[in-house]
N, C-alpha and C positions, 0 to 999 in steps of 0.2 A: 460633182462639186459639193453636192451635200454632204457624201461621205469624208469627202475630205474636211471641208468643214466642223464636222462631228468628230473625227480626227483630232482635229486641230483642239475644237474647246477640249475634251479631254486632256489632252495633254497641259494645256494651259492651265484647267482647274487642277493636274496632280502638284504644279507647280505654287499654283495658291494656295490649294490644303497642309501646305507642308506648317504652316503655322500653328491649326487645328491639331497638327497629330501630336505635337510639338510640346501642346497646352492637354492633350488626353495625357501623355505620357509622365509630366510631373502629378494630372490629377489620382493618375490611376497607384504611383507613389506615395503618394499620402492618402489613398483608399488601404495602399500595404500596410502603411504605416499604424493606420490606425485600429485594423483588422489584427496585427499582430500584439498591441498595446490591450484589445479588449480581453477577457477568459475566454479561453477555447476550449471545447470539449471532443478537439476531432479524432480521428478514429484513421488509425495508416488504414492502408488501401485495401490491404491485405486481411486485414480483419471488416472494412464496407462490402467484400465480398459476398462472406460470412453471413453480414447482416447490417440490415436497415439503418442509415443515419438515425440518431436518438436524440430527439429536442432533448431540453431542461429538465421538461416537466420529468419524461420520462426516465431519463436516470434519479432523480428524485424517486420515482417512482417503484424501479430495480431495486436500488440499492435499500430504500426500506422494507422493501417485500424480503428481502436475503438476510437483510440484518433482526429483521423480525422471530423470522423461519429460523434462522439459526441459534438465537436469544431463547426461542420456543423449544428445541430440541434440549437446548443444555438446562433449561427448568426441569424439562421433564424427566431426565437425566438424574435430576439432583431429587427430585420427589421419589423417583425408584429408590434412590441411596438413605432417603429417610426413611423408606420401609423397612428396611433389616440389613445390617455391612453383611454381606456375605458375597460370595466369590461369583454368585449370578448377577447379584446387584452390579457390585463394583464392573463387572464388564458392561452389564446393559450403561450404566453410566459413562463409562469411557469412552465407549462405539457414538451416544448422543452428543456428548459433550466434543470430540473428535470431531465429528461430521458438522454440529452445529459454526465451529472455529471454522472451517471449509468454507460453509454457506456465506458467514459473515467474511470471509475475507474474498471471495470472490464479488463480493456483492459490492466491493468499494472500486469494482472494476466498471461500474455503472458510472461512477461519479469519475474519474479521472480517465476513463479507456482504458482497454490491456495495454499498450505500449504504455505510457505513461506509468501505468502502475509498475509495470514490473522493473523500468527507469529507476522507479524511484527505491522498488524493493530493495535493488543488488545497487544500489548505490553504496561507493565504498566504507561510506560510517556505519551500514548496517548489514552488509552483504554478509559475513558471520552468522551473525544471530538470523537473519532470512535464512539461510544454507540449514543452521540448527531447528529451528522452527517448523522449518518445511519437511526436511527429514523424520523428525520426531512425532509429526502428524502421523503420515505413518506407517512408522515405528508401530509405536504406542497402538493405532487403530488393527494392524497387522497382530501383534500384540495378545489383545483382547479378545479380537476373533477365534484364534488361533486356541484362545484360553491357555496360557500356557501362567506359571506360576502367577499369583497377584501382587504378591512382593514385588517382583520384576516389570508385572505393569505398572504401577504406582510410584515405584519410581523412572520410571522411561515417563510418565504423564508428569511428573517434578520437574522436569529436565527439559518437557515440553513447556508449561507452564513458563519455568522459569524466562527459556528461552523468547516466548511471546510478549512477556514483560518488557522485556530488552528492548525488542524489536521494536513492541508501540511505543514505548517511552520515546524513543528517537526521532520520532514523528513531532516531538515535542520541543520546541526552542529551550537548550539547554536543558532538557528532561533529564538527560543524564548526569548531568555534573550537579542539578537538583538534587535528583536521588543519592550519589553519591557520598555528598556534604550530609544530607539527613541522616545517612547510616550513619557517618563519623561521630553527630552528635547523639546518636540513640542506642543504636544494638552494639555497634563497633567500637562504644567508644570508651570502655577498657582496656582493649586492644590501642586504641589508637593512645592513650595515658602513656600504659605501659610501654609503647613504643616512643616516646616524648620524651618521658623519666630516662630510658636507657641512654638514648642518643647524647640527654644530658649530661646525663654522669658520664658518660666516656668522654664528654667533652672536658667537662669538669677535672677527670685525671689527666686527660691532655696537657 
């Protein structure tokens, strides 16, 4: 009789809890809700493997060590190249400068995750210039090592350069269409005259 008793209240409390579960389930939705509305810094699975969930603090922490170290390599880079332009310089300087770009872009992997970063690298308004950038790295590093003409590195590091520019500026709300306008009013904007004037006068004999 006891067992059956003890039977019985089970079954009767699954039948009262159904309220509880009822009132967990909209809470546990607006636990989602609100969880998804905060900044997250998570990290796919695949890479929690890898390595250790990372407070705050600590990517804080990453990503100025990397952006440091990398800052420190292309100084030191550019003090070699004030000692004399010669063709030992000019590589010591590519290879630090090179690798410095490396450190500092891996190191914003601290601050967003690799999935996120690389989301946002080959996102379609920049996927281009990331393809060029990353290529060019190296290029240019492969390049230098290799010592093969300086000409030929300096500009493959132009071409790097340039392409890095692109790429950050994009990171920049309207960064491009910024820069864009400013050329037209500055370097470009003979070019752009002369192309004003022409369009006119053909209108003008139209």
């Amino acid at each position: 009789e006891d067992k059956l008793n003890v039977g019985k209240k089970k079954e009767g409390s699954s039948f009262s809890d159904l309220n509880p579960l009822r009132k967990k389930t909209v809470t546990e939705k607006i636990a989602d809700k609100a969880k998804s509305a905060a900044p997250s810094f998570g990290e796919p699975s695949a890479f929690e493997k890898c390595c250790p969930k990372l407070t705050f603090k600590q990517r804080i922490i990453g990503f100025a060590s990397c952006a440091g170290l990398g800052w420190l390599l292309s100084l030191i880079g550019t003090m070699v190249l004030m000692g004399g332009v010669t063709a030992a310089n000019l590589n010591t300087f590519v290879i630090l400068y090179v690798l410095g770009n490396i450190i500092v872009l891996s190191g914003t992997g601290f601050l967003l995750g690799p999935k996120k970063q690389c989301t946002k690298m080959w996102d379609p308004t920049r996927r281009i210039a990331t393809a060029v950038y990353l290529i060019m790295l190296i290029v240019v590093l492969s390049l230098a090592i290799a010592k093969v003409n300086i000409w030929i590195v300096l500009f493959a590091l132009l071409v790097e350069i340039c392409a890095a520019f692109w790429y950050s500026i994009s990171f920049i709300p309207f960064g491009r269409k910024m820069f864009i306008g400013c050329m037209k009013k500055t370097v470009c904007k003979p070019c752009a005259d002369l192309h004003a004037e022409s369009s006119g006068g053909g209108g003008g004999k139209g």
